[in-house]
PDB file with SEQRES, HELIX, SHEET and CRYST1 records, atoms N, CA, C and O in Angstrom:
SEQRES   1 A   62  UNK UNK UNK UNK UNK UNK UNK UNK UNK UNK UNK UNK UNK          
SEQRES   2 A   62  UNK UNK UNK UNK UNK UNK UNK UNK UNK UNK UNK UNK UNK          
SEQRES   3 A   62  UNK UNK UNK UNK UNK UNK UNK UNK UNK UNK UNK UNK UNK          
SEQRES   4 A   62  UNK UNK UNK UNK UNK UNK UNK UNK UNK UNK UNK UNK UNK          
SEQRES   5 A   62  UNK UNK UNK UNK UNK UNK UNK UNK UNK UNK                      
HELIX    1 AA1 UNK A   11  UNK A   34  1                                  24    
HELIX    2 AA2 UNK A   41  UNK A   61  1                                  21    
CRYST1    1.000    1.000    1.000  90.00  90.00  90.00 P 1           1          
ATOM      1  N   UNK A   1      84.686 102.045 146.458  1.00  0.00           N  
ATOM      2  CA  UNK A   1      83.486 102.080 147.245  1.00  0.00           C  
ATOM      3  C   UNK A   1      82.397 102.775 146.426  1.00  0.00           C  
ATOM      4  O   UNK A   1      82.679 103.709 145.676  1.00  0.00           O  
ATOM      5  N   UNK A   2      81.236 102.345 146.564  1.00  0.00           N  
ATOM      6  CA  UNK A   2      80.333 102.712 145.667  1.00  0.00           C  
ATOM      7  C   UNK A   2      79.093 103.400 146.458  1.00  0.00           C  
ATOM      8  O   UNK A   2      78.678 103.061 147.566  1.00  0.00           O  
ATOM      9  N   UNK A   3      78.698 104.231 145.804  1.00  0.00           N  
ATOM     10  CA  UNK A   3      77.622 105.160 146.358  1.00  0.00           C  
ATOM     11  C   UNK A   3      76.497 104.576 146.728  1.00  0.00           C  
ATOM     12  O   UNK A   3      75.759 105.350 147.336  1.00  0.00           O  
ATOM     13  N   UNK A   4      75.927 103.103 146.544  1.00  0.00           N  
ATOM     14  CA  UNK A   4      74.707 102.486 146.603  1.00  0.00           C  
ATOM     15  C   UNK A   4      75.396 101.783 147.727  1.00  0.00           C  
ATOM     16  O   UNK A   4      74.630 101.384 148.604  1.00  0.00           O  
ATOM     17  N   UNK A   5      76.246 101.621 147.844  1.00  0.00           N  
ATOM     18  CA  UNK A   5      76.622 100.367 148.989  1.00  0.00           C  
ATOM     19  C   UNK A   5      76.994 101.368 150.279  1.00  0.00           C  
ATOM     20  O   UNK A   5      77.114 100.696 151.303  1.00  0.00           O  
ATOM     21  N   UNK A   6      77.203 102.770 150.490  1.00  0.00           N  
ATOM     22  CA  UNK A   6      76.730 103.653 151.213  1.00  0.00           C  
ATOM     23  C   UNK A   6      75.599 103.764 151.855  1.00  0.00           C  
ATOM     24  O   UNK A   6      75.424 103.797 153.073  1.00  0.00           O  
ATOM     25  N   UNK A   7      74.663 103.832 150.820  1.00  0.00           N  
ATOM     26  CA  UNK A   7      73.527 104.741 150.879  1.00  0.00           C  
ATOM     27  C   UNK A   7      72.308 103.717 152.381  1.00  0.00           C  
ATOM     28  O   UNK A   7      71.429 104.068 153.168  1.00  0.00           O  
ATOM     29  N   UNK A   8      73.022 102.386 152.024  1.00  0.00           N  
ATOM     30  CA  UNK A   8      72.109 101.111 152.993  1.00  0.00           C  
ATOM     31  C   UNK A   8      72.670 101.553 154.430  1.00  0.00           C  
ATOM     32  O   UNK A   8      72.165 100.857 155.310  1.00  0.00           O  
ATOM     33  N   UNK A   9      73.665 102.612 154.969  1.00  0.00           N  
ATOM     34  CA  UNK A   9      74.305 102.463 155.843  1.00  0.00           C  
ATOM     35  C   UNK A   9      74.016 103.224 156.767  1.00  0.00           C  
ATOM     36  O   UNK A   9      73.978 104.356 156.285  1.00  0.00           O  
ATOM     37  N   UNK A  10      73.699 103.262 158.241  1.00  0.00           N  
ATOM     38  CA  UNK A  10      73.377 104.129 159.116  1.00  0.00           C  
ATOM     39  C   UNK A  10      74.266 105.514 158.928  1.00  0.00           C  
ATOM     40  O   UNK A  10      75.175 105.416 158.104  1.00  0.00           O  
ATOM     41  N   UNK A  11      74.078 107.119 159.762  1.00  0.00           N  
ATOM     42  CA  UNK A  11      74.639 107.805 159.799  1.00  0.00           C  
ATOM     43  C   UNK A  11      75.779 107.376 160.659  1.00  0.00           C  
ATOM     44  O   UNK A  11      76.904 107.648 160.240  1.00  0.00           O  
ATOM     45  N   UNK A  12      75.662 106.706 161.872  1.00  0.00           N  
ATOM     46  CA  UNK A  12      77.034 106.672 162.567  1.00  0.00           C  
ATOM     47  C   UNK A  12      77.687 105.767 161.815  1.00  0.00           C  
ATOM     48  O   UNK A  12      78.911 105.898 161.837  1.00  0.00           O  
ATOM     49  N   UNK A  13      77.259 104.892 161.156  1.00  0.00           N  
ATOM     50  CA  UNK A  13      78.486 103.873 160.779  1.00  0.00           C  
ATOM     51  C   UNK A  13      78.782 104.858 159.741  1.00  0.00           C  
ATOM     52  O   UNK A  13      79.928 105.067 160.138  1.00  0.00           O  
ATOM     53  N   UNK A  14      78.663 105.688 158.656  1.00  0.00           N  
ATOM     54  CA  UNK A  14      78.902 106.795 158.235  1.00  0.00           C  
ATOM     55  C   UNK A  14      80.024 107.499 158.469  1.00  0.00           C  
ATOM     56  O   UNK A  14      81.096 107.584 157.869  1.00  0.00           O  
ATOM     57  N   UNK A  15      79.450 108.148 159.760  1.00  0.00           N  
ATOM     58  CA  UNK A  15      80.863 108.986 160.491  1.00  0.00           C  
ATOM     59  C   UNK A  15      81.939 108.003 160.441  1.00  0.00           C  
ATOM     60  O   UNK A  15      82.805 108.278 159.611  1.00  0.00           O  
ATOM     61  N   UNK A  16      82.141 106.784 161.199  1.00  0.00           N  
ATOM     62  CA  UNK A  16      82.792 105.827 161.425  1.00  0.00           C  
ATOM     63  C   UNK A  16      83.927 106.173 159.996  1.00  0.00           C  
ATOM     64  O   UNK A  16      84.975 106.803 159.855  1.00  0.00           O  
ATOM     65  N   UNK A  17      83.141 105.471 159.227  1.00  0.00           N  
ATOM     66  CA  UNK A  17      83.739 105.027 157.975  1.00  0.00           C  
ATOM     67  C   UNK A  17      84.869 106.112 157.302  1.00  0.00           C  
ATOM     68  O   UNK A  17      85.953 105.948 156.743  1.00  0.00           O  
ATOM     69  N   UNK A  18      83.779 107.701 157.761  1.00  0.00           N  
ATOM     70  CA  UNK A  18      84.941 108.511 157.354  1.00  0.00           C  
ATOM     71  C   UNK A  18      86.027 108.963 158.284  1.00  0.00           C  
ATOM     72  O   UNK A  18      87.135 109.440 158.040  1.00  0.00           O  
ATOM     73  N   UNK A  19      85.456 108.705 159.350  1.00  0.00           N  
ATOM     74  CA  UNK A  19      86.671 108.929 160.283  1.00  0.00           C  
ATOM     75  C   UNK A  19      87.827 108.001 159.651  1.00  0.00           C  
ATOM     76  O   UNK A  19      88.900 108.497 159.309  1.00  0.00           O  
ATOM     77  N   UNK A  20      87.566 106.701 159.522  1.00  0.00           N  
ATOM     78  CA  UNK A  20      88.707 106.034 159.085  1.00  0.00           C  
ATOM     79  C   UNK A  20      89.625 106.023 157.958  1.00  0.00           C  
ATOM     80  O   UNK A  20      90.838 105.814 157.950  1.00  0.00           O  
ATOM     81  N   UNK A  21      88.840 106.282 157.026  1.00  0.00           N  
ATOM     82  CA  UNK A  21      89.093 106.746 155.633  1.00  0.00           C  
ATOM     83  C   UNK A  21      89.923 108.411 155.981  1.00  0.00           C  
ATOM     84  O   UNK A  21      90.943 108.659 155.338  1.00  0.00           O  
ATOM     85  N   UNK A  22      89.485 109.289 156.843  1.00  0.00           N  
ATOM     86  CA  UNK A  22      90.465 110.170 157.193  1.00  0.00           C  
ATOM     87  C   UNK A  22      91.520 109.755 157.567  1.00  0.00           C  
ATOM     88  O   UNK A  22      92.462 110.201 156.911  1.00  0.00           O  
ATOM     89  N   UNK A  23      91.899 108.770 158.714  1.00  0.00           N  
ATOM     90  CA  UNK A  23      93.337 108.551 159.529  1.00  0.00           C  
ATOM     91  C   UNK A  23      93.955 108.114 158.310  1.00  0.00           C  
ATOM     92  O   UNK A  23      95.055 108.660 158.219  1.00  0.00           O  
ATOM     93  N   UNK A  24      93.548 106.817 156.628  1.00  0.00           N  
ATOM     94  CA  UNK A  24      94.049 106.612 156.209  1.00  0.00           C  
ATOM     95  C   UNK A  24      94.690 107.730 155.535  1.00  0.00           C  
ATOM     96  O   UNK A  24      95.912 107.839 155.626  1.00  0.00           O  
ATOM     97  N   UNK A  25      94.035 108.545 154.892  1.00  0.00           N  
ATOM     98  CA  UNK A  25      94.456 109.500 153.901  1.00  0.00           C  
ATOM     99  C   UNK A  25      95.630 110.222 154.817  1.00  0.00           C  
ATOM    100  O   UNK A  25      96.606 110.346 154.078  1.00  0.00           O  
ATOM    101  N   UNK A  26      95.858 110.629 155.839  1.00  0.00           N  
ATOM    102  CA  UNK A  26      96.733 111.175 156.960  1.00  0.00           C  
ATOM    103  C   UNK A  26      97.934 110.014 157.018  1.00  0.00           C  
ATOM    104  O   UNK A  26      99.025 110.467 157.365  1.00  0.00           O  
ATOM    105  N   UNK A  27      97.898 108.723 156.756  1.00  0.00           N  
ATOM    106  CA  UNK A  27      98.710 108.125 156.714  1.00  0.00           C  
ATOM    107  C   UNK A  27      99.430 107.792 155.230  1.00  0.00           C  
ATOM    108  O   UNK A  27     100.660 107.771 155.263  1.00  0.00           O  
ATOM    109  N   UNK A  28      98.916 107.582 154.185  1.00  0.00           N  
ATOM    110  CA  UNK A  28      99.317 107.520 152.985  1.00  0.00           C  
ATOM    111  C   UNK A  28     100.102 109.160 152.577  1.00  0.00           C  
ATOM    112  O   UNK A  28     101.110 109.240 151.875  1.00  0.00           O  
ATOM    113  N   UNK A  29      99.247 110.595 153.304  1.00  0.00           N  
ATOM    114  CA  UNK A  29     100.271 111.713 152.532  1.00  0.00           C  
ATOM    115  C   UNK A  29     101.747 111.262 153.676  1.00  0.00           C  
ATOM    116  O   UNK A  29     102.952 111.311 153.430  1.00  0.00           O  
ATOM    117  N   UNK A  30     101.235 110.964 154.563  1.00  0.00           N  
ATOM    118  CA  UNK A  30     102.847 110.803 155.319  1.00  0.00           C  
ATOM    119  C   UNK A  30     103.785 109.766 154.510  1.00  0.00           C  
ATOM    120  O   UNK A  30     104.998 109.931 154.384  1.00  0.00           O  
ATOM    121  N   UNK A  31     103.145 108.798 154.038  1.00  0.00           N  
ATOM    122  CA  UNK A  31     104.121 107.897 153.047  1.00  0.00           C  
ATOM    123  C   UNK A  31     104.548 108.462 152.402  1.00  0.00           C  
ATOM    124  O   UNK A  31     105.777 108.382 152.419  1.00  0.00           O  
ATOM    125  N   UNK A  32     104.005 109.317 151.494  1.00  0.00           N  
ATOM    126  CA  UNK A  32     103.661 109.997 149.820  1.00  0.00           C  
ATOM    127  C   UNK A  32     105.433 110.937 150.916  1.00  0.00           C  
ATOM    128  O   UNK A  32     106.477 111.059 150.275  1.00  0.00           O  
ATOM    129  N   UNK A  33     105.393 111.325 152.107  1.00  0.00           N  
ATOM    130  CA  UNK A  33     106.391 112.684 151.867  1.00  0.00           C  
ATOM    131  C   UNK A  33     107.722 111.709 152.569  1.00  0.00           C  
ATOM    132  O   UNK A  33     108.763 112.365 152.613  1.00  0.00           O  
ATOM    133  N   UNK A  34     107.826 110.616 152.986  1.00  0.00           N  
ATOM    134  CA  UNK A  34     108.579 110.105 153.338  1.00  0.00           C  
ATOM    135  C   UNK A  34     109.332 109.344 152.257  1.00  0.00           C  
ATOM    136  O   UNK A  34     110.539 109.122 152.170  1.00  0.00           O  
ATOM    137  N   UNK A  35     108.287 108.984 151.418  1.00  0.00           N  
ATOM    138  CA  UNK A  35     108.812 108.210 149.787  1.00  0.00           C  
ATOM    139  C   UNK A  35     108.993 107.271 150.321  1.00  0.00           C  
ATOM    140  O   UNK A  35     110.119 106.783 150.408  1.00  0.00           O  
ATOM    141  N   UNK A  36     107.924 106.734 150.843  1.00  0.00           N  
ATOM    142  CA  UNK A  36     107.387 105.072 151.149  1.00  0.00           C  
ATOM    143  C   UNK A  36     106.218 104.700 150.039  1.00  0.00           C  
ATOM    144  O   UNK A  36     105.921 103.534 149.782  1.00  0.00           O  
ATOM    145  N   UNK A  37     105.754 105.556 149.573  1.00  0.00           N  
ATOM    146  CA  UNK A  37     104.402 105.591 149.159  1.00  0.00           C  
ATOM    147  C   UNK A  37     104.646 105.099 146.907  1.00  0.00           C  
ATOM    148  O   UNK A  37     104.850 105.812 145.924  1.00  0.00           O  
ATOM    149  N   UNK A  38     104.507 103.962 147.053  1.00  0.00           N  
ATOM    150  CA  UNK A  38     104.417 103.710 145.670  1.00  0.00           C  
ATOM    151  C   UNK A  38     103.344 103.724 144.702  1.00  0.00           C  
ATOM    152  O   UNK A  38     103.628 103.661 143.506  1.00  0.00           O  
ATOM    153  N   UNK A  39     101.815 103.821 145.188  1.00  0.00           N  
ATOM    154  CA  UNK A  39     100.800 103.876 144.364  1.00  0.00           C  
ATOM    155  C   UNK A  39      99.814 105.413 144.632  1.00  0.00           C  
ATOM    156  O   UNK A  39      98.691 105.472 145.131  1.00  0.00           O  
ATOM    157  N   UNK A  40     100.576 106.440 144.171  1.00  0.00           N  
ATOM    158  CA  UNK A  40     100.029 107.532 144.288  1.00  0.00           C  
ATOM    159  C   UNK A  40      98.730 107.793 143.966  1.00  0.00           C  
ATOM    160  O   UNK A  40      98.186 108.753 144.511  1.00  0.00           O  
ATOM    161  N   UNK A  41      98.008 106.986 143.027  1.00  0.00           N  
ATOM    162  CA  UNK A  41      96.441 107.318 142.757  1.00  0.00           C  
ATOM    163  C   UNK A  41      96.072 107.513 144.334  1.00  0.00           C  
ATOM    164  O   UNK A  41      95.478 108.514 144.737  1.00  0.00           O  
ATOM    165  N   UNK A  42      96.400 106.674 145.000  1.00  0.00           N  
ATOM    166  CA  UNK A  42      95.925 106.054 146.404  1.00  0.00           C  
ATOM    167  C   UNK A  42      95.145 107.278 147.206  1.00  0.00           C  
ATOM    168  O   UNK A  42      94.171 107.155 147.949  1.00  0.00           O  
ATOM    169  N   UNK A  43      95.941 108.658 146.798  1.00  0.00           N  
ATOM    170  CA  UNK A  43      95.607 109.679 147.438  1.00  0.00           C  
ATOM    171  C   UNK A  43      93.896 110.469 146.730  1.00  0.00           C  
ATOM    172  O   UNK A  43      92.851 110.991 147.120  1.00  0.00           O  
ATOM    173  N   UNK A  44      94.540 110.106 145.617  1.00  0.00           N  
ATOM    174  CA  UNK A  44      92.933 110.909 144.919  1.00  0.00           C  
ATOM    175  C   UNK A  44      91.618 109.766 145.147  1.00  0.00           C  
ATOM    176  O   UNK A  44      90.412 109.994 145.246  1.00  0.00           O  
ATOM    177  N   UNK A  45      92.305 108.571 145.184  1.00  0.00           N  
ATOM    178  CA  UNK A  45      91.202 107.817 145.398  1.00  0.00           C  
ATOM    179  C   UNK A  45      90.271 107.793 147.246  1.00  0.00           C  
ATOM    180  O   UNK A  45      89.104 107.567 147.567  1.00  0.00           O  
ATOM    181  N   UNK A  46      91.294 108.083 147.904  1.00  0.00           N  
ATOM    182  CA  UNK A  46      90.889 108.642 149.564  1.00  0.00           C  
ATOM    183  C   UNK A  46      90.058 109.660 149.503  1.00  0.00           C  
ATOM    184  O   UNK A  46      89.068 109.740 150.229  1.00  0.00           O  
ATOM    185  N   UNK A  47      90.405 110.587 148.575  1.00  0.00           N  
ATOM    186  CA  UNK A  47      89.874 111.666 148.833  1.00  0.00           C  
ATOM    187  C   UNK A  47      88.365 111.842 148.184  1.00  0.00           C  
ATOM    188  O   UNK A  47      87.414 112.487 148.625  1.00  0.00           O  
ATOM    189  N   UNK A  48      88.479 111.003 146.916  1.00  0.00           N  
ATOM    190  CA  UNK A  48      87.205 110.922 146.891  1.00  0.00           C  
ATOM    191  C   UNK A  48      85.894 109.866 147.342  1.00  0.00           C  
ATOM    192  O   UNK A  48      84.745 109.941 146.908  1.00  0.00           O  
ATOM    193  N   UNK A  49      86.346 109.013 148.196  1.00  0.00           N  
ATOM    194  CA  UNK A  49      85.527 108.086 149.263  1.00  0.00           C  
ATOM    195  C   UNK A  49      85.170 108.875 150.345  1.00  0.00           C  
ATOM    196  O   UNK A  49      84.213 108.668 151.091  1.00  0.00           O  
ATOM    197  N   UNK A  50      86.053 109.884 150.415  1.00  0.00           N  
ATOM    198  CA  UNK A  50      85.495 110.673 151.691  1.00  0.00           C  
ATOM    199  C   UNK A  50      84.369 111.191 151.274  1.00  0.00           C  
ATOM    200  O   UNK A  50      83.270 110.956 151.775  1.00  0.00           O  
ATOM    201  N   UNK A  51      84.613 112.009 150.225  1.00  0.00           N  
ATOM    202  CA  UNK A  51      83.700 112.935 149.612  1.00  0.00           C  
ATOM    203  C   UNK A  51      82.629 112.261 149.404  1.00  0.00           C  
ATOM    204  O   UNK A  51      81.596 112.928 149.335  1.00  0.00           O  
ATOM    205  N   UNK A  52      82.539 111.038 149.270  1.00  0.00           N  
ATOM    206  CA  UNK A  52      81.329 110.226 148.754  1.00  0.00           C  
ATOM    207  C   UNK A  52      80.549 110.026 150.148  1.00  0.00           C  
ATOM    208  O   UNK A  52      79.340 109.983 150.372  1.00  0.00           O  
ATOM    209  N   UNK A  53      81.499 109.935 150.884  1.00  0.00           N  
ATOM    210  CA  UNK A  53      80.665 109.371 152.319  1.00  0.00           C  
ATOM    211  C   UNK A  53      80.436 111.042 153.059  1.00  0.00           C  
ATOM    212  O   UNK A  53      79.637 110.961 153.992  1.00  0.00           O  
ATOM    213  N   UNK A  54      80.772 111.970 152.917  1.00  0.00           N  
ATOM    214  CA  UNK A  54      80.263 113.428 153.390  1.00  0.00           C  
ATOM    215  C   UNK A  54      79.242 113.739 153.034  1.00  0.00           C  
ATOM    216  O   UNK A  54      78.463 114.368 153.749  1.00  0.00           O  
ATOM    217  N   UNK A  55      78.908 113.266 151.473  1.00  0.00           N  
ATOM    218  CA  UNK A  55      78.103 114.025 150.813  1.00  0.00           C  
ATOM    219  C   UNK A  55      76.349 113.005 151.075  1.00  0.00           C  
ATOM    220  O   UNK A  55      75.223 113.500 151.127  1.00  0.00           O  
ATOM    221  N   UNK A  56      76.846 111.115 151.220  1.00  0.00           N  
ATOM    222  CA  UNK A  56      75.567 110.529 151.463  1.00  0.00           C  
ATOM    223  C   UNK A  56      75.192 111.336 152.805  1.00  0.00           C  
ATOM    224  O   UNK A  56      74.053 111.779 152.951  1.00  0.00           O  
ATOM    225  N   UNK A  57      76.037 111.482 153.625  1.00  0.00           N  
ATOM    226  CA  UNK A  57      75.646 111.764 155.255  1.00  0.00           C  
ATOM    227  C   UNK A  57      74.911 113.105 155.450  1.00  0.00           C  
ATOM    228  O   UNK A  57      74.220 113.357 156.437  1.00  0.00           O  
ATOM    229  N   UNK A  58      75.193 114.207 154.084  1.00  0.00           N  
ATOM    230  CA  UNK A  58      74.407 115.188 154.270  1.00  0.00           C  
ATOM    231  C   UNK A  58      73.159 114.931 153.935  1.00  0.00           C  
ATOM    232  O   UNK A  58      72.113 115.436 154.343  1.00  0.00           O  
ATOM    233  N   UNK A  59      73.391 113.953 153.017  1.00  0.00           N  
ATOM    234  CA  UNK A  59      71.974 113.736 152.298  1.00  0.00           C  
ATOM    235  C   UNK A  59      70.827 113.430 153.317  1.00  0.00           C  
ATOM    236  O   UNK A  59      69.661 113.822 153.328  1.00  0.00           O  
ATOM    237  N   UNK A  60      71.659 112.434 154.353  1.00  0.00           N  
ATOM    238  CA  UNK A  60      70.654 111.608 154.759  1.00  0.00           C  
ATOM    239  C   UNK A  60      69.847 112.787 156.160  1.00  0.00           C  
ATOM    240  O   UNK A  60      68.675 112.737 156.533  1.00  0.00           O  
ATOM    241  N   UNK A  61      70.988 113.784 156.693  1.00  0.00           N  
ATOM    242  CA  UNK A  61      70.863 114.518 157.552  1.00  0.00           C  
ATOM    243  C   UNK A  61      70.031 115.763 157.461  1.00  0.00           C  
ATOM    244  O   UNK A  61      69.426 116.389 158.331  1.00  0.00           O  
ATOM    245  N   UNK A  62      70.153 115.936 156.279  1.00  0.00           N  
ATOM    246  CA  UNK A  62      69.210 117.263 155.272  1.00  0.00           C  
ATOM    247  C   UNK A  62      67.713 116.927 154.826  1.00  0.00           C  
ATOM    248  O   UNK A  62      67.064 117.747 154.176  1.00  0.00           O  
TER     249      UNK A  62                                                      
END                                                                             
């Protein structure tokens, strides 16, 4: 996900997005500890889409 393709996006669809991107990341560490989970980047890559979408939403809110 890319920071420009964010940036066109309302604040609630925003929240939205990270809300979802949260339940995923909550579901992939549960894979990751069950040892279901075969593509471990998966986790650093969640974590930083969130971060990407926290940080447009302050922007836009600030």
């Amino acid at each position: 996900m890319k920071a420009s393709e964010l940036k066109n996006k309302t604040a609630a669809e925003l929240e939205a997005k990270s809300a979802e991107l949260t339940k995923e990341l909550f579901n992939v560490r549960f894979q990751l500890h069950t040892g279901r989970l075969e593509n471990t980047s998966k986790l650093s890559l969640l974590k930083k889409d969130i971060a990407r979408v926290q940080t447009i939403l302050r922007e836009k809110r600030g």
